[in-house]
SERO-4910 file (N, C-alpha, C, O; in steps of 0.05 Angstrom, whole numbers):
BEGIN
 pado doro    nc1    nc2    nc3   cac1   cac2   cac3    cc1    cc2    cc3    oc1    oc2    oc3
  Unk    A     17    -24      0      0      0      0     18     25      0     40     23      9
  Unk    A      8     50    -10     25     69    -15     14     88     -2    -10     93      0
  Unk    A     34     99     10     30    121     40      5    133     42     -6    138     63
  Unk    A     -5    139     13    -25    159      4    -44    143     14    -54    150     36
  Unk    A    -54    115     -2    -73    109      8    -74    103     46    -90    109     63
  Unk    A    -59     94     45    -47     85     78    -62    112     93    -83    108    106
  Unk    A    -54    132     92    -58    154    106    -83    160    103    -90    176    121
  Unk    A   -106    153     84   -125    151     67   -146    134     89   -166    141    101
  Unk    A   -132    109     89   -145     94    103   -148     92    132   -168     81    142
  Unk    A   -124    104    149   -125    108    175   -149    128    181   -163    126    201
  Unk    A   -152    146    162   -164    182    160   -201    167    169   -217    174    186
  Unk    A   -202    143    147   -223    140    145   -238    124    169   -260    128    178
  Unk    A   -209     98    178   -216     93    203   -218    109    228   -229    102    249
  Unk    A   -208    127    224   -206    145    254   -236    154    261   -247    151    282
  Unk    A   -254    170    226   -275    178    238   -297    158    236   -321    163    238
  Unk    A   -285    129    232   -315    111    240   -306    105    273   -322    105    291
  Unk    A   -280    101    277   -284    101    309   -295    125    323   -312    123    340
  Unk    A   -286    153    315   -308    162    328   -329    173    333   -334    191    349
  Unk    A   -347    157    313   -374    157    313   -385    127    332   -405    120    344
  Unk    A   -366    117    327   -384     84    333   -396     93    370   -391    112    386
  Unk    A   -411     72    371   -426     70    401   -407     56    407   -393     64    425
  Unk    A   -399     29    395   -385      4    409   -381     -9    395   -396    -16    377
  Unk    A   -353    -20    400   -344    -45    381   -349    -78    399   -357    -87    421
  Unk    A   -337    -90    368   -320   -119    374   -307   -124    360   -311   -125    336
  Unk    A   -284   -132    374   -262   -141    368   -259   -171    366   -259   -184    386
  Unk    A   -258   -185    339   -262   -212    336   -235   -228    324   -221   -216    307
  Unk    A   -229   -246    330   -207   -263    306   -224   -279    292   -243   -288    304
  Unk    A   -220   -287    264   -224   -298    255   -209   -307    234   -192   -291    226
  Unk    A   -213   -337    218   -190   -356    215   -216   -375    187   -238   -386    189
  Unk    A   -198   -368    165   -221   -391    148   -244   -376    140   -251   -387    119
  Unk    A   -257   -362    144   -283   -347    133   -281   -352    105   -259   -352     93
  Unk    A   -308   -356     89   -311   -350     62   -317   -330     62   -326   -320     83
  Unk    A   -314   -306     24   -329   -288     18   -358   -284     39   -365   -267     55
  Unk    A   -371   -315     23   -401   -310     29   -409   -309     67   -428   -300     79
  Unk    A   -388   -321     74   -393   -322    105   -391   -294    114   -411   -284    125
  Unk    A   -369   -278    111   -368   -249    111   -393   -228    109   -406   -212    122
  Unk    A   -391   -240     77   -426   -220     67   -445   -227     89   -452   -210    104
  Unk    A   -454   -256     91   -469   -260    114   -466   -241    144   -487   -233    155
  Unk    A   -449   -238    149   -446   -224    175   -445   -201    162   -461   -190    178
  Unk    A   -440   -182    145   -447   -158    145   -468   -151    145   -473   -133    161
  Unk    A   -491   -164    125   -515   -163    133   -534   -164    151   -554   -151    154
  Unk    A   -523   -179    161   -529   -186    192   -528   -154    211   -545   -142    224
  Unk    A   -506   -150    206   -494   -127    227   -514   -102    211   -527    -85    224
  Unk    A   -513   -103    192   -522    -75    168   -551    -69    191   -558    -48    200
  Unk    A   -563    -98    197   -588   -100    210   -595    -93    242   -615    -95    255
  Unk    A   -566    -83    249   -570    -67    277   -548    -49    273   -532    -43    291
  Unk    A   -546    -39    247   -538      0    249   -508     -3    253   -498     13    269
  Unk    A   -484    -28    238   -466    -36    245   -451    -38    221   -461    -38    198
  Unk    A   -419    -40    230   -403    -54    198   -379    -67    216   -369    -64    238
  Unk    A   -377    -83    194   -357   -106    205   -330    -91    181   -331    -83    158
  Unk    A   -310    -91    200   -280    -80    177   -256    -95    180   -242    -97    201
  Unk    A   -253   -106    159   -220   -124    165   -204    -97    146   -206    -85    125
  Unk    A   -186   -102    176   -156    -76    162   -136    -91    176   -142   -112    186
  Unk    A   -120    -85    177    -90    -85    175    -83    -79    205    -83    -57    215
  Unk    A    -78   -101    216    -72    -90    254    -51    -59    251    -57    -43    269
  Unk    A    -38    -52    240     -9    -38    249    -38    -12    239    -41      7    254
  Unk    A    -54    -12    217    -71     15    209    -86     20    224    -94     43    227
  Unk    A    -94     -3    238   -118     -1    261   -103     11    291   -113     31    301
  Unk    A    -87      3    301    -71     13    315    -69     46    318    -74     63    335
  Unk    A    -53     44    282    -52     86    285    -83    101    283    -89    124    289
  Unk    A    -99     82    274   -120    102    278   -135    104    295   -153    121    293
  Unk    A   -133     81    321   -144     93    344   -116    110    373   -123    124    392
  Unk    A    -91    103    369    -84    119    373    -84    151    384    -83    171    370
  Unk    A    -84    151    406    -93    178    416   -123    184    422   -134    205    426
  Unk    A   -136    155    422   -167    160    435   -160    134    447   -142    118    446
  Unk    A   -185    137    461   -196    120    482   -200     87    469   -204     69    485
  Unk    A   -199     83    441   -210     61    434   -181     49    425   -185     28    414
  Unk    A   -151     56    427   -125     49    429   -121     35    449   -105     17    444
  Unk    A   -133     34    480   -138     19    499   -145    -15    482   -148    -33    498
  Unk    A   -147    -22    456   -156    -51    451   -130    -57    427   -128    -79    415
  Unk    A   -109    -32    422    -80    -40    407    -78    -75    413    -79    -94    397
  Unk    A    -75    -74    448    -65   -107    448    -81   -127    434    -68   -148    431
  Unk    A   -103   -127    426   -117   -143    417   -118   -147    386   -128   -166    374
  Unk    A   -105   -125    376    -99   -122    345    -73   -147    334    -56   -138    319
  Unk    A    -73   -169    339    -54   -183    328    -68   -207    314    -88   -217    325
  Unk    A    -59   -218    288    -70   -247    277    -87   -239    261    -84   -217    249
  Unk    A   -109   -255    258   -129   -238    239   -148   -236    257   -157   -252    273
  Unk    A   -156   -199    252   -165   -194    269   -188   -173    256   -178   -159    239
  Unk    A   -222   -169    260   -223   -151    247   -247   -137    274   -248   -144    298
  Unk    A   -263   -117    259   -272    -95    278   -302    -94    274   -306    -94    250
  Unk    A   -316    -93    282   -354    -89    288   -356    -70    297   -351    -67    321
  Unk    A   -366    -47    280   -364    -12    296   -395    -13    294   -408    -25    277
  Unk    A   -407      5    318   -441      8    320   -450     34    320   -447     47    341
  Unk    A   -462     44    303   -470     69    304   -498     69    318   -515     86    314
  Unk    A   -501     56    330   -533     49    345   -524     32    373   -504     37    386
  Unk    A   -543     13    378   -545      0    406   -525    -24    400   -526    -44    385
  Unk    A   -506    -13    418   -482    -30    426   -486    -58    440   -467    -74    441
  Unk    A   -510    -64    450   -519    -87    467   -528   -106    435   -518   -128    431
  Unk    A   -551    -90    412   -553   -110    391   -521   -120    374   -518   -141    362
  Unk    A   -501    -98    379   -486   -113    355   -468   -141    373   -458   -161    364
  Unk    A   -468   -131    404   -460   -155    423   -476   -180    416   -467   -203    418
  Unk    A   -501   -173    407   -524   -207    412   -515   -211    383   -507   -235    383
  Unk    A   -512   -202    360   -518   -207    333   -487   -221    338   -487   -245    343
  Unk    A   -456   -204    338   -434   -222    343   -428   -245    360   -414   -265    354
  Unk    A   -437   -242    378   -447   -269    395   -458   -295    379   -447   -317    376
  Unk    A   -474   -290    372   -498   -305    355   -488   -310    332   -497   -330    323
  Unk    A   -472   -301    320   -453   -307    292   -426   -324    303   -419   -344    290
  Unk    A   -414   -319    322   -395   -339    338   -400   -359    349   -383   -376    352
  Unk    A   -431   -364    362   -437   -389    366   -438   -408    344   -430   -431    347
  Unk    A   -448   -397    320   -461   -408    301   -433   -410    282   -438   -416    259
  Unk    A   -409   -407    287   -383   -412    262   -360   -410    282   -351   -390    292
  Unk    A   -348   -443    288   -325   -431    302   -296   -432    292   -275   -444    299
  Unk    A   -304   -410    267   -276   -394    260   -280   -368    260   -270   -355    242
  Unk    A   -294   -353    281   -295   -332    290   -301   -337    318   -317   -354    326
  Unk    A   -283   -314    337   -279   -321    363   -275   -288    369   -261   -272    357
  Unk    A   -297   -284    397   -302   -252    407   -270   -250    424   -266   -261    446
  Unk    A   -252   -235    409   -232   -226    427   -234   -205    449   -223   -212    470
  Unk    A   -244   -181    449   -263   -161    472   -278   -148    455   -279   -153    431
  Unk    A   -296   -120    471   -308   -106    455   -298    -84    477   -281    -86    496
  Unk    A   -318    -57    465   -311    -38    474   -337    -19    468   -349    -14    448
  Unk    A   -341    -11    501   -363      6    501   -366     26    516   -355     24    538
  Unk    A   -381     48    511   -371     81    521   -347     80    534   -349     79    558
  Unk    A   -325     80    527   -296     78    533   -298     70    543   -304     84    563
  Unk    A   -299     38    552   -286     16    569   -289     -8    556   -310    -19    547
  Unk    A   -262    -18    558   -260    -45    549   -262    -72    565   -252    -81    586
  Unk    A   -283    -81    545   -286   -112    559   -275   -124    550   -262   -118    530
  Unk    A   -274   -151    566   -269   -186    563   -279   -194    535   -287   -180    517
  Unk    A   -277   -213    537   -298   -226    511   -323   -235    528   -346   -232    521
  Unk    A   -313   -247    552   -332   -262    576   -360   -241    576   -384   -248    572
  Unk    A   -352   -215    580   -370   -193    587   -381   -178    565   -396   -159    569
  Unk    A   -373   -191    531   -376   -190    520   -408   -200    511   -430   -192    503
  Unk    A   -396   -222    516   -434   -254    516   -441   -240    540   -465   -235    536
  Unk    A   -434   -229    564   -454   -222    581   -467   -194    578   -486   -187    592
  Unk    A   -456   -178    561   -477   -154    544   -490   -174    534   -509   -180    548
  Unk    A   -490   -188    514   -509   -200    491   -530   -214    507   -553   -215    499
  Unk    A   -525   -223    527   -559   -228    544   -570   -215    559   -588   -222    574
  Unk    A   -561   -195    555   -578   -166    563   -607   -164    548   -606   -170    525
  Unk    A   -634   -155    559   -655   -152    545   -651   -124    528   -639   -105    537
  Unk    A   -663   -125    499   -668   -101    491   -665    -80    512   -666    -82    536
  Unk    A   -659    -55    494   -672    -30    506   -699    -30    512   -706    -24    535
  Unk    A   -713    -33    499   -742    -23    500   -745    -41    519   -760    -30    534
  Unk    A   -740    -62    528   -753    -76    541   -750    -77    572   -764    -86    591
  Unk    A   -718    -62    570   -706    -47    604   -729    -28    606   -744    -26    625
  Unk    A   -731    -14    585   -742     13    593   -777     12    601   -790     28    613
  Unk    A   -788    -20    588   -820    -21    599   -814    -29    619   -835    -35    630
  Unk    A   -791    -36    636   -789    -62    651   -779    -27    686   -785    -28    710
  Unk    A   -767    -10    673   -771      7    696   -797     28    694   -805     39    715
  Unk    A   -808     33    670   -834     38    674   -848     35    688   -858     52    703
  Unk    A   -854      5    686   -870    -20    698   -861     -8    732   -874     10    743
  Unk    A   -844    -17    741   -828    -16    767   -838     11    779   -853      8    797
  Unk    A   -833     37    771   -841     59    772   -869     59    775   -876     63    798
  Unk    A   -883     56    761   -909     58    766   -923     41    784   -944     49    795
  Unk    A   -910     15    790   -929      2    802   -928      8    841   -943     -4    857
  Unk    A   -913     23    847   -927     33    869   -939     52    873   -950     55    895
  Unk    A   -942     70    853   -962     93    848   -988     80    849  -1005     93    860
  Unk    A   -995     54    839  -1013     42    837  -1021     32    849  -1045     29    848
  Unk    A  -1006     23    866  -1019      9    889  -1026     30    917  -1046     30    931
  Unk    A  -1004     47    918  -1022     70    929  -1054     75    913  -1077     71    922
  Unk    A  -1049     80    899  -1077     91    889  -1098     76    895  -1117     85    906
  Unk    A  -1096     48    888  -1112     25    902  -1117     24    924  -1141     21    929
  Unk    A  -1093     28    949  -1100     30    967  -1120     56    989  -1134     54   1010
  Unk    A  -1111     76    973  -1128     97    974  -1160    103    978  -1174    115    994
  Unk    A  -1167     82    948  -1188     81    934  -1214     61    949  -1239     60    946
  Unk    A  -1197     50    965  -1213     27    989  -1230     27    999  -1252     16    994
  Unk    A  -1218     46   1023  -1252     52   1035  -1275     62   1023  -1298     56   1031
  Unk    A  -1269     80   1000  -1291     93    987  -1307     71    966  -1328     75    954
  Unk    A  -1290     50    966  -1302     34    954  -1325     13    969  -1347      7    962
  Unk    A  -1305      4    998  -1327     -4   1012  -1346     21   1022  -1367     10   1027
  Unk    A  -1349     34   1024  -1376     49   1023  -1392     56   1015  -1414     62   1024
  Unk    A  -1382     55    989  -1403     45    959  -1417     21    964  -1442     23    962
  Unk    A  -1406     -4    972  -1420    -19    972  -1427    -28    994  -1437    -50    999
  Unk    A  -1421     -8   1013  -1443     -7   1034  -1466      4   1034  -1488     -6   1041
  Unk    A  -1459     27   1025  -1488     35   1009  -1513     25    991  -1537     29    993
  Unk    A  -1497     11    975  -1500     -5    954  -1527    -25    971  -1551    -22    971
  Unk    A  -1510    -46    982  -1528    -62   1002  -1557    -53   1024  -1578    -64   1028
  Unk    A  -1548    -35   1031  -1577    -14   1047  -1594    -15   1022  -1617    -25   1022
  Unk    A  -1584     -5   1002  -1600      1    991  -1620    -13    971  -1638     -3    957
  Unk    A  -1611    -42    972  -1612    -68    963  -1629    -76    993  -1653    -71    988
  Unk    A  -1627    -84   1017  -1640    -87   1031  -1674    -73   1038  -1694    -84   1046
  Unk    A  -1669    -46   1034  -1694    -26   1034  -1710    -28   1016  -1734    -25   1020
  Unk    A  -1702    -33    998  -1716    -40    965  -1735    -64    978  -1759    -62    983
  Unk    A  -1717    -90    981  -1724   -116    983  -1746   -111   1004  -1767   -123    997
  Unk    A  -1749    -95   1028  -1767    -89   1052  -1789    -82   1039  -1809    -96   1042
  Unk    A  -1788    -60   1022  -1810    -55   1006  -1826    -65    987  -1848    -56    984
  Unk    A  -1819    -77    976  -1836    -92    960  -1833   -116    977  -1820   -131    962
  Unk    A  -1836   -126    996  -1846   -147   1013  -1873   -144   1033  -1880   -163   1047
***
C-alpha cells in the first residue's frame, strides 16, 4: 500500500471510530467471501459494519483516543464491528454469529470507553433489549403509584358498597 492510500485509510478509520457507540473485536481464521457478506448483513441490521484492516492501520488510527486501549488485541487476523446504534444488539448479533461458526472467536469489545473481556462480551449480549429495560422500569415505577392509588381508593369503595347493600335491603323491605 502506498503512503497515500495508507494515510487515506487510517483518516477513514479514525472517523468511523469516532462515531461508533461500540465495538467488537473478533479473530477470525477460514471465513468465506459468502460467510463475511453473511455477517455484514447481519450487522447492516443493527446499524453496524464489520471492517477487516490491517492491525499496524488499526492501531494508528485509534491511537490517541480512548478506543487504542484494545492496540493489544490487534494481532493475527483480526477484524472490527463498529455500532453506530445499540451497542448491546451488535453484542447479541456477534455473539450469535460466533456461536453459530467456530472460525470466528469474540476477542473483547468496547463500550462508552471501556474495554471488555470477551466473557463480558456474551454477558452484554444477554442483556434484554432497550425497549424492554425501559418497559421493565416503567412497569417498576409505576407500580407503586398504583398500588397507592388502590389502596387509597378502598374505603370509598367499601362504602359504595355499603351503600349499595342498604340500599338493596330497603328495596327488598318494600316490595315485601
Amino acid at each position: 500500500m502506498k503512503s497515500k492510500s495508507k494515510a487515506d485509510t487510517v483518516g477513514t478509520l479514525r472517523r468511523a471510530i469516532d462515531a461508533q457507540q461500540g465495538a467488537v473485536v473478533a479473530e477470525f481464521r477460514g471465513l468465506t467471501v459468502l460467510e463475511i457478506t453473511n455477517l455484514r448483513k447481519k450487522l447492516r441490521g443493527v446499524n453496524a459494519e464489520f471492517k477487516v484492516v490491517k492491525n499496524t492501520l488499526m492501531r494508528l488510527a485509534a491511537k490517541e483516543t480512548d478506543f487504542g486501549q484494545l492496540g493489544k488485541f490487534f494481532s493475527g487476523p483480526t477484524a472490527v464491528a463498529l455500532t453506530h446504534g445499540d451497542p448491546v444488539a451488535l453484542a447479541k448479533a456477534m455473539k450469535e454469529f460466533a456461536g453459530a461458526s467456530p472460525k470466528v472467536r469474540i476477542k473483547a469489545g468496547f463500550f462508552y470507553g471501556k474495554v471488555l473481556a470477551a466473557a463480558d462480551v456474551e454477558a452484554l449480549a444477554d442483556v434484554p433489549p432497550r425497549e424492554v429495560l425501559l418497559a421493565r422500569l416503567a412497569c417498576g415505577l409505576a407500580s407503586p403509584i398504583s398500588r397507592m392509588a388502590q389502596a387509597l381508593s378502598g374505603p370509598q369503595r367499601k362504602l359504595v358498597y355499603a351503600m349499595h347493600s342498604i340500599h338493596e335491603k330497603k328495596s327488598e323491605q318494600q316490595t315485601a
